[in-house]
Backbone as JSON, one array per atom type, in Angstrom:
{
  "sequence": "XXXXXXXXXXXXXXXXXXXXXXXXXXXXXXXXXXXXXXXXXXXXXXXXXXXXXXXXXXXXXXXXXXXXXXXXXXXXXXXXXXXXXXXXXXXXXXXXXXXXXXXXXXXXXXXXXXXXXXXXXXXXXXXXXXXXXXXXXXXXXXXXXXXXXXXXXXXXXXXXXXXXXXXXXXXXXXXXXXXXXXXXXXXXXXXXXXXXXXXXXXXXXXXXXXXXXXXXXXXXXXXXXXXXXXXXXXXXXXXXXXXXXXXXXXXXXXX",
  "N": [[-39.86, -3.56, -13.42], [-39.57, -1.82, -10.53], [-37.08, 1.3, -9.7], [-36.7, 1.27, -6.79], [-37.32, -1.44, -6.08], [-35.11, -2.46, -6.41], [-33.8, -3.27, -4.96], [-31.11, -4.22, -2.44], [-28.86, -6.25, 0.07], [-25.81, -5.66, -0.23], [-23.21, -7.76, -2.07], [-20.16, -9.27, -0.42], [-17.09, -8.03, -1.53], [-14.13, -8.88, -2.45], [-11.25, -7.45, -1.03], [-9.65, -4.27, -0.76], [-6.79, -3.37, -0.28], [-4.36, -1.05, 1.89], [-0.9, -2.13, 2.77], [1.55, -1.05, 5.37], [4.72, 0.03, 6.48], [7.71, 0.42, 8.38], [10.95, -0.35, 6.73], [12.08, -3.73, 6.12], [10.1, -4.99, 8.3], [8.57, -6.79, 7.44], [6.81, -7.03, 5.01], [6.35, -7.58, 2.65], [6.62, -10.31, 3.19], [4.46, -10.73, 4.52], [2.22, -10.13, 2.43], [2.78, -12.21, 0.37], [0.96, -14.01, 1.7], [-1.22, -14.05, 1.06], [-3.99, -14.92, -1.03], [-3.28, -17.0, -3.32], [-0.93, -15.3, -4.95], [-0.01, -12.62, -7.17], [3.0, -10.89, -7.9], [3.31, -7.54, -8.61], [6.17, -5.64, -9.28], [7.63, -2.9, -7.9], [9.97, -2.11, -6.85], [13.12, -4.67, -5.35], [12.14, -6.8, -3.16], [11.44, -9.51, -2.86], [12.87, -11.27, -2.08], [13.29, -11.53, 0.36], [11.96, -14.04, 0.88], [11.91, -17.28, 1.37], [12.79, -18.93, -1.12], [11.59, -21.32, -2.13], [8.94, -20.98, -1.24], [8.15, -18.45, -2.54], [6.09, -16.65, -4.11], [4.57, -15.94, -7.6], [6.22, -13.44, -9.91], [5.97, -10.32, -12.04], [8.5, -8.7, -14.51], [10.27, -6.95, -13.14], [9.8, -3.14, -12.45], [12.05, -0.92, -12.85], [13.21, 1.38, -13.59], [12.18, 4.98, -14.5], [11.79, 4.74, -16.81], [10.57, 2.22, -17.86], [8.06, 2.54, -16.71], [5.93, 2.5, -18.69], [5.63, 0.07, -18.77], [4.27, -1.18, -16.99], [2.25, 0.09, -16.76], [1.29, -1.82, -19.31], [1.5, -4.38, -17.8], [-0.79, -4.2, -15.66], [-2.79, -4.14, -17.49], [-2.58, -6.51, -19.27], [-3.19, -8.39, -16.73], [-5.98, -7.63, -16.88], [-7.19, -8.25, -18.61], [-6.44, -10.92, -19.62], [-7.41, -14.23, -19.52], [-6.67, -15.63, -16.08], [-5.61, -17.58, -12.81], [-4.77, -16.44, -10.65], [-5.62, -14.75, -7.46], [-4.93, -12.35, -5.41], [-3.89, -9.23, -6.4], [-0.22, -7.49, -5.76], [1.37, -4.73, -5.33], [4.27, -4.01, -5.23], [6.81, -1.59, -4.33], [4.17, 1.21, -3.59], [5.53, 3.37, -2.68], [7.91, 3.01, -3.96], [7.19, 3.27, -6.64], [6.25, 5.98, -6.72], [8.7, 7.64, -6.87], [9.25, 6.72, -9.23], [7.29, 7.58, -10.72], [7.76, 10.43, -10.71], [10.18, 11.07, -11.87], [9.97, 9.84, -14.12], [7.89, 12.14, -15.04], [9.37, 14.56, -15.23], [11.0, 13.58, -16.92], [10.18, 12.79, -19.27], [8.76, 15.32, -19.91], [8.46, 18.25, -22.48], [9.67, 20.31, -21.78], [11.76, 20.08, -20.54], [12.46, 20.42, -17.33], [13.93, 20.93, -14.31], [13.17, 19.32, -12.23], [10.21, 17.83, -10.54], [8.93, 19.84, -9.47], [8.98, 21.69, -11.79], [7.7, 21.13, -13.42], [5.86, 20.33, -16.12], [4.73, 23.0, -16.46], [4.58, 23.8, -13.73], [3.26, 25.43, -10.96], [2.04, 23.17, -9.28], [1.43, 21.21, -11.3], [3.25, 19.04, -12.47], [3.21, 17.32, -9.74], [0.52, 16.57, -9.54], [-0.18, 15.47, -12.38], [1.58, 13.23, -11.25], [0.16, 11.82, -9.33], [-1.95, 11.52, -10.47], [-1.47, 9.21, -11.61], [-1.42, 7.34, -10.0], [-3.75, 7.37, -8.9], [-4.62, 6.14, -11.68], [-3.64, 3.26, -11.47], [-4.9, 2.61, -8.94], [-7.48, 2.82, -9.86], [-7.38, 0.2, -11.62], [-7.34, -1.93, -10.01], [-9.74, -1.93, -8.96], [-11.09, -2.13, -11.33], [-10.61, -5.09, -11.45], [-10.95, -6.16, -9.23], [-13.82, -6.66, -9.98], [-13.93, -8.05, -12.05], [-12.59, -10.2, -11.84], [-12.5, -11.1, -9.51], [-10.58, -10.81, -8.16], [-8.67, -9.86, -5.1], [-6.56, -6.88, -3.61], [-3.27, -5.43, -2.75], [-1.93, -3.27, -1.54], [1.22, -2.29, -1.14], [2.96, -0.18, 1.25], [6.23, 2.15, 2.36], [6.99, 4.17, 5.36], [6.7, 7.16, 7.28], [7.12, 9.67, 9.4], [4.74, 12.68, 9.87], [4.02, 15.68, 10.59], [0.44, 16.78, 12.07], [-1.84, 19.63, 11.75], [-4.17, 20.18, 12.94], [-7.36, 22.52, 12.9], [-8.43, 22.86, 14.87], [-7.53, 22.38, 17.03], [-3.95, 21.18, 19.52], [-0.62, 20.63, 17.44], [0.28, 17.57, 16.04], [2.13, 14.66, 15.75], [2.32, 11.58, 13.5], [2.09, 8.82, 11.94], [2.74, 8.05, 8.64], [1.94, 7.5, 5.02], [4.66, 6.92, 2.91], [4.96, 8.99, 0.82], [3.74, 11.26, -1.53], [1.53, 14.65, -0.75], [-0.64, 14.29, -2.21], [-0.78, 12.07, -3.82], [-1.29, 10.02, -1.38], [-3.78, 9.57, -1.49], [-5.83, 7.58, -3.05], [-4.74, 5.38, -1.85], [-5.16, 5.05, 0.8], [-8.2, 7.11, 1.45], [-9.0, 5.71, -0.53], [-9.54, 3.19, -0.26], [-10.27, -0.56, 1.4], [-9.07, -0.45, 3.57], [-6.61, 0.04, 5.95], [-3.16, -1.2, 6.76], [-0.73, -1.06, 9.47], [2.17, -2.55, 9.64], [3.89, -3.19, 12.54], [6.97, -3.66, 14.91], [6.43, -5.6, 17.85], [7.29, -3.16, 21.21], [9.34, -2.83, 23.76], [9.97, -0.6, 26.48], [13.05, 0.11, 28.37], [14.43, 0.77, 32.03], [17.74, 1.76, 32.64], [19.84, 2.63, 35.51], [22.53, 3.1, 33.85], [21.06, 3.73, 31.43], [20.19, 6.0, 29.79], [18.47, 7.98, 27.44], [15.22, 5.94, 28.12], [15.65, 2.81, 26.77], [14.97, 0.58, 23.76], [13.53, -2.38, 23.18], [12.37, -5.26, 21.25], [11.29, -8.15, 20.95], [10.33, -9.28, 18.19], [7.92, -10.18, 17.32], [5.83, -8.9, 15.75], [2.84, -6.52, 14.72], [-0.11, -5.87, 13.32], [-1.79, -3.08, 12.69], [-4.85, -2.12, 12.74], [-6.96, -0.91, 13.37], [-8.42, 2.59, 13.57], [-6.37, 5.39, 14.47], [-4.91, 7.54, 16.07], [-2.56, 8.0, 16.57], [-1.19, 7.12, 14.13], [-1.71, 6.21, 10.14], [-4.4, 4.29, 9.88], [-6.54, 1.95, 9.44], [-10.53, 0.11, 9.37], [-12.72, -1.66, 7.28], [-14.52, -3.55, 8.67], [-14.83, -4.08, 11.43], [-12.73, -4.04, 12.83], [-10.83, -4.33, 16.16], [-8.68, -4.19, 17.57], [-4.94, -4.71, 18.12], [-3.61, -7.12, 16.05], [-1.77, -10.34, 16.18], [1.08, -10.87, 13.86], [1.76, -14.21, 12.58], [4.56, -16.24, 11.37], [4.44, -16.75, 7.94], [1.33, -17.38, 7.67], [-1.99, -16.02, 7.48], [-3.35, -14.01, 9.1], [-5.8, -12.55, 8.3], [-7.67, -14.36, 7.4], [-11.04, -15.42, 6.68], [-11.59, -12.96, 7.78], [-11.39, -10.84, 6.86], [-12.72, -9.86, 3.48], [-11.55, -12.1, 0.56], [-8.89, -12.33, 1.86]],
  "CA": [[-39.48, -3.52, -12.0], [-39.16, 0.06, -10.23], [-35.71, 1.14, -9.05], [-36.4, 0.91, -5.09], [-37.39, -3.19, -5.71], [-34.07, -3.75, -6.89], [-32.75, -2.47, -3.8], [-30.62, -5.94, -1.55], [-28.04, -6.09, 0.9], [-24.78, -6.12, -1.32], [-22.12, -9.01, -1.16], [-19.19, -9.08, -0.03], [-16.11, -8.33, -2.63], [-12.38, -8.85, -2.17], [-10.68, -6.38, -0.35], [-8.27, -3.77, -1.85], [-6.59, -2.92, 1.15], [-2.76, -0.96, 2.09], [-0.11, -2.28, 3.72], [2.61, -0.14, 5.5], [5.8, -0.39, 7.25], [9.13, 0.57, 8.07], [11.78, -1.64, 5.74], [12.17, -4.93, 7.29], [9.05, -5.9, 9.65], [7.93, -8.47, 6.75], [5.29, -6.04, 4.71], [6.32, -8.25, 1.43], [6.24, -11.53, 3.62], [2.59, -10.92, 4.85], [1.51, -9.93, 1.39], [2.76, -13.03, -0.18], [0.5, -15.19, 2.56], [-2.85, -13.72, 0.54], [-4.33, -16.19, -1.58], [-2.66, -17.35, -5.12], [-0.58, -13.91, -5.44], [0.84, -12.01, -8.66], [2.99, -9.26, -7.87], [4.06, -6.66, -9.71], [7.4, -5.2, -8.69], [8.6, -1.67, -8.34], [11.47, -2.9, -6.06], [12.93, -5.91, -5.99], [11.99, -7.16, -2.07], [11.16, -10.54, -2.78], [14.6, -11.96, -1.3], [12.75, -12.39, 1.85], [10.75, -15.41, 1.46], [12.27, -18.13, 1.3], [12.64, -19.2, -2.7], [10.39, -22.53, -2.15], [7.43, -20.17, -1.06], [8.22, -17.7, -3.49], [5.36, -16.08, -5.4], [4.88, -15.37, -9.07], [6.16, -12.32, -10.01], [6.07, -9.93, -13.2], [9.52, -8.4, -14.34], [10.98, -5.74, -12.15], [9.78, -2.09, -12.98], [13.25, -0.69, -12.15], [13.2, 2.97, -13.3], [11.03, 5.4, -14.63], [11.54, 4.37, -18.82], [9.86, 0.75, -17.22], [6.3, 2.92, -16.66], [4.75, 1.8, -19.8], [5.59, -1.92, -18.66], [3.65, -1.3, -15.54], [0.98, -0.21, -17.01], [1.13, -2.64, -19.97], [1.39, -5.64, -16.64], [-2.16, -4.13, -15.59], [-3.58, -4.48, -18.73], [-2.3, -7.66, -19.32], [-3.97, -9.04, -15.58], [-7.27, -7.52, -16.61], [-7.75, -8.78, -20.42], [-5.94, -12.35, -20.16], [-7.6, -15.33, -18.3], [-5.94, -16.62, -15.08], [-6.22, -17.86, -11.67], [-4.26, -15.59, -9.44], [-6.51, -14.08, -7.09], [-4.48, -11.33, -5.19], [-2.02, -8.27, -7.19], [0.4, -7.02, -4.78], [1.74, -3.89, -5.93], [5.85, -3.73, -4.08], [5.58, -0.66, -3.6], [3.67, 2.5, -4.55], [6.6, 4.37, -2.52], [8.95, 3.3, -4.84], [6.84, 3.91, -7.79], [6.16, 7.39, -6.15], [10.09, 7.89, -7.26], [9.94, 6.63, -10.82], [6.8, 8.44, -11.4], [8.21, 11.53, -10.24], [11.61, 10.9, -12.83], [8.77, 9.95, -15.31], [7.18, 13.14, -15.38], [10.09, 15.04, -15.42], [11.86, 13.37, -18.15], [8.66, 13.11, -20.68], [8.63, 16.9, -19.96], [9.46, 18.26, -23.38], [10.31, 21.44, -21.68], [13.04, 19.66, -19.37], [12.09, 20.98, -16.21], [14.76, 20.38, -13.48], [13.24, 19.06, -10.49], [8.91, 17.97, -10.44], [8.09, 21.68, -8.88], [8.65, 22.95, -12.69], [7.63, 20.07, -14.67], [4.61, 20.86, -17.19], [4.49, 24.12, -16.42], [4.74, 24.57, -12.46], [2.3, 25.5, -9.88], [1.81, 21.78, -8.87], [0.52, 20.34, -12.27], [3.91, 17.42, -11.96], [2.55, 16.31, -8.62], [-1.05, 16.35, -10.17], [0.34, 14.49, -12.77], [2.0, 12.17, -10.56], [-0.86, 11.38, -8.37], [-3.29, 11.3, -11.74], [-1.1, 7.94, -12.06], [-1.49, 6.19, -8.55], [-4.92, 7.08, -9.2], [-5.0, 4.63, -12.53], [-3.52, 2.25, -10.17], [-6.59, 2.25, -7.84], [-9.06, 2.13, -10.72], [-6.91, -0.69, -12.15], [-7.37, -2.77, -8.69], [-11.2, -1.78, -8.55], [-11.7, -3.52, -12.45], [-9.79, -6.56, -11.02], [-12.22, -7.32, -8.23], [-15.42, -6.54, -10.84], [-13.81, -8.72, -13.94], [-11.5, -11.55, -11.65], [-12.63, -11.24, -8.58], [-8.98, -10.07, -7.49], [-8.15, -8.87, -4.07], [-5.51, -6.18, -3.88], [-2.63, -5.07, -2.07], [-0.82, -2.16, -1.96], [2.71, -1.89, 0.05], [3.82, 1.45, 1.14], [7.04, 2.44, 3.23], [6.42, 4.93, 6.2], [7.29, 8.22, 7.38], [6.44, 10.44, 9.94], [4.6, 13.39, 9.86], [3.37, 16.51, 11.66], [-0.88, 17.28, 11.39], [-2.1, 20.59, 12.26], [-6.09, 20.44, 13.26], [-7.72, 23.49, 13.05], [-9.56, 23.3, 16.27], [-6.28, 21.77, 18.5], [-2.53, 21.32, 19.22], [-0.07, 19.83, 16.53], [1.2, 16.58, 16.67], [2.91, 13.71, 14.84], [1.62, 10.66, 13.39], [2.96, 7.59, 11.08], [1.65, 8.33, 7.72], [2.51, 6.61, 4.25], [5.48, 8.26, 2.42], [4.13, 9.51, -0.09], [3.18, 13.28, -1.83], [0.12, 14.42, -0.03], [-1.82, 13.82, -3.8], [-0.61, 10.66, -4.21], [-2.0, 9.2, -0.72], [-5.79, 9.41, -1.49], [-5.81, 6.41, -3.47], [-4.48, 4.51, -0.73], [-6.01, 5.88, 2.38], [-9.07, 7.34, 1.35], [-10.23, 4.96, -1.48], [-9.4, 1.62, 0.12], [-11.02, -0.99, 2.57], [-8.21, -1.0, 4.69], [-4.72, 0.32, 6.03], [-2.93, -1.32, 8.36], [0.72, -0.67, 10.09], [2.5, -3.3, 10.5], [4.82, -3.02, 13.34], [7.49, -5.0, 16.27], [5.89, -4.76, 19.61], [8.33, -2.51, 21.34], [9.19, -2.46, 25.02], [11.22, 0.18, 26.77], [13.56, -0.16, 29.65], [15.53, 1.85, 32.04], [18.39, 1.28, 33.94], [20.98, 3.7, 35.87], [23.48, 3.05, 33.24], [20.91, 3.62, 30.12], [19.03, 6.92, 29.52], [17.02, 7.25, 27.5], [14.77, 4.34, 27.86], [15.98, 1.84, 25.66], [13.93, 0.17, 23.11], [14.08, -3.5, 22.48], [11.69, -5.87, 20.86], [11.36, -10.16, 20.67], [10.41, -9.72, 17.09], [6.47, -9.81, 17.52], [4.92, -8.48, 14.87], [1.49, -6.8, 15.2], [-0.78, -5.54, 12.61], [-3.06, -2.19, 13.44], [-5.59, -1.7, 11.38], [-7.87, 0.22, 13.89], [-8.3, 4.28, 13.99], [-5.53, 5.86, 15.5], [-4.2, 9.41, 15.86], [-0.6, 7.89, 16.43], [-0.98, 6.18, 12.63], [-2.88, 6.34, 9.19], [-4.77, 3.21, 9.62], [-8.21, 1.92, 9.15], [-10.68, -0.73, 8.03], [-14.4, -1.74, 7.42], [-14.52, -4.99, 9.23], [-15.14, -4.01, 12.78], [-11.33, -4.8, 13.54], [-10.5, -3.44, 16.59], [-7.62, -4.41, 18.2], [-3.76, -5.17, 16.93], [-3.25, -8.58, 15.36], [-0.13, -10.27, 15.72], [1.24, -11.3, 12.14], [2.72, -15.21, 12.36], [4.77, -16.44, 10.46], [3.61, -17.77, 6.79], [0.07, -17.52, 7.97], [-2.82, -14.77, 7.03], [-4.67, -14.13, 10.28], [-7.31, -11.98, 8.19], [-8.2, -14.99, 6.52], [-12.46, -15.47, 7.67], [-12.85, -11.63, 8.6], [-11.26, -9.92, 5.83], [-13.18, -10.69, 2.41], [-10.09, -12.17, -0.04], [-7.86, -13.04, 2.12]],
  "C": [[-39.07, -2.09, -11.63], [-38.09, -0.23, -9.59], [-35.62, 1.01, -7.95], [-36.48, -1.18, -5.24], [-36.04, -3.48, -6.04], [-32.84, -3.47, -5.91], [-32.31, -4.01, -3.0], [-29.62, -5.43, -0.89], [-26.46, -6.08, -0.38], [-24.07, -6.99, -0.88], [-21.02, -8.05, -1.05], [-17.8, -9.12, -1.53], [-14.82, -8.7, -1.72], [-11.97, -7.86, -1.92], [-9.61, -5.31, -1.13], [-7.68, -3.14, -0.45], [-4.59, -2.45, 0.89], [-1.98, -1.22, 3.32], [1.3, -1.53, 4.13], [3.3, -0.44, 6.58], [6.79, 0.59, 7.18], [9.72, -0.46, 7.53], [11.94, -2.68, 6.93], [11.23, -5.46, 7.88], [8.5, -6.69, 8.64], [6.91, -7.65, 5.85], [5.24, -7.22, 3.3], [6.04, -9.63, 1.44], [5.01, -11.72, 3.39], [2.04, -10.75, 3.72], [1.25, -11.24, 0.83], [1.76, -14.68, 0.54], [-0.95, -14.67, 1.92], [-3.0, -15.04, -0.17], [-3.4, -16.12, -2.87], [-2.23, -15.96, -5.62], [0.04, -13.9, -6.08], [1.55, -10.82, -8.03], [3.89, -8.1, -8.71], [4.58, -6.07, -8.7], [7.87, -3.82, -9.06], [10.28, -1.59, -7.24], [11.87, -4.22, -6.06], [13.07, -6.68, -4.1], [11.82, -8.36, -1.76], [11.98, -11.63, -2.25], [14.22, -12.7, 0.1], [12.53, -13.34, 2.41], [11.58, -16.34, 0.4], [12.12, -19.0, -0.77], [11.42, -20.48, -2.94], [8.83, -21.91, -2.23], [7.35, -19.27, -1.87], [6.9, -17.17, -4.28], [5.45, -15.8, -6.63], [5.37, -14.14, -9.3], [6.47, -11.81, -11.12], [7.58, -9.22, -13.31], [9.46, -6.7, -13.67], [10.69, -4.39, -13.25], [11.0, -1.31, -12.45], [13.5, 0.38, -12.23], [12.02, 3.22, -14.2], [10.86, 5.36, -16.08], [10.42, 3.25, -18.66], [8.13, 1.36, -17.01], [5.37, 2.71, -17.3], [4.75, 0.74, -19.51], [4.92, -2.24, -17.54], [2.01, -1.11, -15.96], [0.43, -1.69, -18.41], [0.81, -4.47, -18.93], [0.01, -5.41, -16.4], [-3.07, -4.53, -16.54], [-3.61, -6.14, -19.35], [-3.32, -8.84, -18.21], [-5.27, -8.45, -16.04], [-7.89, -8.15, -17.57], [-7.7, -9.89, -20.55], [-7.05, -13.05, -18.74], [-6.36, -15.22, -17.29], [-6.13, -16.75, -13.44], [-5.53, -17.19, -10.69], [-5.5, -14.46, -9.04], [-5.83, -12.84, -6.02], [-3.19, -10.63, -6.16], [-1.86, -8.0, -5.75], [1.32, -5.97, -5.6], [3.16, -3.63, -4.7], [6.8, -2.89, -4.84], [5.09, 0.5, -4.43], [4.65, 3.07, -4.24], [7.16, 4.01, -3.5], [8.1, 3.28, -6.06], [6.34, 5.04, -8.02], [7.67, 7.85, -6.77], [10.03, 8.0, -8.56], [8.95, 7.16, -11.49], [6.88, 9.87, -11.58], [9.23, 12.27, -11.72], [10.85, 10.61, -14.05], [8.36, 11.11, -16.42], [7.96, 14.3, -15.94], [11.18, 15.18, -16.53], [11.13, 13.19, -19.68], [8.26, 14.73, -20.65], [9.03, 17.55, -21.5], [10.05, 19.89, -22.61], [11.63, 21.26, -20.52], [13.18, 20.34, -18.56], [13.49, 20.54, -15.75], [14.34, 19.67, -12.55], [11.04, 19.67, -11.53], [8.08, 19.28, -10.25], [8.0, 22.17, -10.12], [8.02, 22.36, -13.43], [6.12, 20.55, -15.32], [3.96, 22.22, -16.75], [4.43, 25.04, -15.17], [3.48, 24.44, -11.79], [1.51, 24.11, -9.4], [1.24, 21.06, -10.33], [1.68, 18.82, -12.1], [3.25, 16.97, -10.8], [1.14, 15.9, -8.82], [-0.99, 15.27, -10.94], [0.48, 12.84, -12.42], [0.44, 11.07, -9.6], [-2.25, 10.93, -9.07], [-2.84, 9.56, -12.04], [-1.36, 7.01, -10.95], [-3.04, 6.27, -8.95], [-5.14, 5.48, -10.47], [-4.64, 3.63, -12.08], [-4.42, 1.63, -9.34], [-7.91, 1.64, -8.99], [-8.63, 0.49, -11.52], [-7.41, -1.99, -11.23], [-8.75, -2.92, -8.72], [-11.92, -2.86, -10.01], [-11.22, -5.03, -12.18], [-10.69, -7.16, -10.14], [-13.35, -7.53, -9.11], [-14.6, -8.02, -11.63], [-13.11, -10.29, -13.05], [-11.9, -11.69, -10.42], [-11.35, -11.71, -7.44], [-9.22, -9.19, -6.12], [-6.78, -8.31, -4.42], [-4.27, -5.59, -2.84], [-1.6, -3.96, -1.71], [0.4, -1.52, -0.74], [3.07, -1.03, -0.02], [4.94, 0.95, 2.77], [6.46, 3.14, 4.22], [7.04, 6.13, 6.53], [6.61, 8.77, 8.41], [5.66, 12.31, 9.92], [3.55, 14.41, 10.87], [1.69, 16.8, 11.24], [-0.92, 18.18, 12.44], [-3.49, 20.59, 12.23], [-6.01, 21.8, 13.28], [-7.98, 24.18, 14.25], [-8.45, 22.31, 17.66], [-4.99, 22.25, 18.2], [-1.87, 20.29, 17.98], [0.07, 18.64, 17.07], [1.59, 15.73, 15.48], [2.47, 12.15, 14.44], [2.4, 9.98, 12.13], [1.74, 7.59, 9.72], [2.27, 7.23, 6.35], [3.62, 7.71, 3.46], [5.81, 8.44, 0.97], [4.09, 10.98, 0.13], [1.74, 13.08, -1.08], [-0.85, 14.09, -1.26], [-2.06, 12.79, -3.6], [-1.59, 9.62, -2.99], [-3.34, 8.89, -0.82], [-6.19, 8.56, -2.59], [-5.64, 5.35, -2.2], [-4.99, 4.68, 0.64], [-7.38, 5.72, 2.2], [-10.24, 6.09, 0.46], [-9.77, 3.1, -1.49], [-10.22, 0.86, 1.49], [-10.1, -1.26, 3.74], [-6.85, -0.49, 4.92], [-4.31, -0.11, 7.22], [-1.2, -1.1, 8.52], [0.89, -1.94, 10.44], [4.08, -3.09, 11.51], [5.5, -3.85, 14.77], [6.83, -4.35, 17.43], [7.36, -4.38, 20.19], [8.24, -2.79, 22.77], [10.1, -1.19, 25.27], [11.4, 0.07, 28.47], [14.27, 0.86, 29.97], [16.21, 1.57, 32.73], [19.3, 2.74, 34.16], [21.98, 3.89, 34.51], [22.94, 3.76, 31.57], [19.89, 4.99, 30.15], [19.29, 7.86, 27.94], [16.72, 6.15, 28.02], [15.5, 4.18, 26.56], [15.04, 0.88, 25.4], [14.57, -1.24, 22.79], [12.89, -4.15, 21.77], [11.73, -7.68, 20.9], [11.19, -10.52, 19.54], [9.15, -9.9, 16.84], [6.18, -9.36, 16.47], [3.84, -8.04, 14.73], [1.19, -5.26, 13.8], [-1.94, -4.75, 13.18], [-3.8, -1.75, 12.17], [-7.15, -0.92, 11.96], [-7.33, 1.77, 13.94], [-7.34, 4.57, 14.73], [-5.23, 7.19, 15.22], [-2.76, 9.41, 15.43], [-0.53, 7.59, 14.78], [-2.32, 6.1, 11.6], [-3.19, 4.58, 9.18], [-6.64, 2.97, 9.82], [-8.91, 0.96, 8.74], [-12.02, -0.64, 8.4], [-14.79, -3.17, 7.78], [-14.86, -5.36, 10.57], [-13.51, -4.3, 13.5], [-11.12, -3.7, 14.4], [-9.39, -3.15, 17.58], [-6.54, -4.66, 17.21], [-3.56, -6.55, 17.02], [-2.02, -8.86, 15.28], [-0.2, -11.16, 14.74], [1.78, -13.26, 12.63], [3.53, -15.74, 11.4], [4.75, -17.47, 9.42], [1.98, -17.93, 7.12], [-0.76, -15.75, 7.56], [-3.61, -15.03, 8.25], [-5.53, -13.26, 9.8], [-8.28, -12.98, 7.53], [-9.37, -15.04, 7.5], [-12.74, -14.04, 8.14], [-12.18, -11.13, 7.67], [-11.8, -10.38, 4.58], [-12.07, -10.75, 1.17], [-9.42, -12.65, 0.27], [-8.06, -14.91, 2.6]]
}
């Protein structure tokens, strides 16, 4: 058979997709509404949901000695049978921290502070970001071998981008080293923000506007300038989250 005949439409896999927030709007809730989820813990956020609904979860990676047990948990989900079909990784930010304290303390030259660690001129953040990477490829053998969707919870932060060819401005990014994000951004099917719909009011008595919310919930997972978000699904509006429910279930593949 020549290599153009074996050319086909490809299927559809399970999604590896990131989810991001400020603390609080539910990022650990909505995760746990994927299908039959495992998650491995670099915080311990799970308090949220209600103990009945509770998900499985592996023991708490709690500082940065715990890094071999994180990766030893991966290894474990890729080698052993079993039927959990989404990881949920809570979160890379905080394992952005303990890989940081990681790198720094496996140093044998006991750096002070990541900027000196294996020798300086960025090789710790290289380092660091060489590890979120095995992270991603970890997620990518999970859909091939288990047909695992993936999830990856980040915190948020704001930051300034400077275009070449415009003015600055400010945008809701993940908070994260700039290394570290291109795992999550770049080499995923999906980022979405989840965030409260906001209103703002003004009265004589209140200036600024004042910001309130009802508690709403809405999930962006289209292009924006304001926010790193994105997906390959045609989604193009914001989704509001409900609660205990997956509204990507039927257009996201996985959920």
């Amino acid at each position: 058979m020549s290599i153009l005949a074996q050319a086909k439409p490809p299927a559809d896999q399970p999604a590896i997709l990131t989810i991001a927030g400020d603390a609080g709007v539910g990022k650990t809730r909505f995760a746990a509404t994927f299908p039959n989820p495992i998650f491995i813990r670099a915080e311990d956020g799970m308090q949220s949901i209600p103990s009945a609904e509770r998900p499985a979860a592996l023991p708490l990676i709690a500082g940065h000695e715990d890094v071999d047990a994180l990766w030893a948990q991966l290894t474990a989900l890729i080698r052993e049978e079993h039927d959990y079909k989404t990881l949920v990784i809570d979160s890379v930010t905080a394992l952005e921290s303990k890989f940081i304290d990681y790198v720094v303390a496996t140093d044998p030259g006991k750096p002070k502070s990541i900027n000196q660690a294996l020798g300086g001129y960025g090789a710790g953040l290289r380092a660091v970001a060489a590890m979120h990477q095995r992270i991603r490829k970890a997620a990518g053998i999970l859909r091939e071998k288990h047909g695992m969707a993936t999830v990856f919870i980040a915190h948020t932060e704001t930051e300034t981008v400077d275009p070449p060819d415009g003015t600055s401005y400010t945008r809701v990014s993940l908070r994260l080293g700039k290394r570290s994000c291109q795992p999550y951004i770049d080499d995923v099917d999906a980022v979405g923000l989840i965030s409260l719909e906001t209103y703002r009011r003004q009265t004589a008595s209140e200036k600024p506007d004042k910001a309130f919310s009802d508690g709403t919930r809405l999930l962006s997972m289209a292009s924006s300038a304001a926010h790193v978000s994105k997906n390959r699904f045609g989604i193009t509006e914001d989704i509001v989250l409900p609660e205990g429910k997956n509204p990507l279930t039927g257009i996201v593949p996985g959920c």
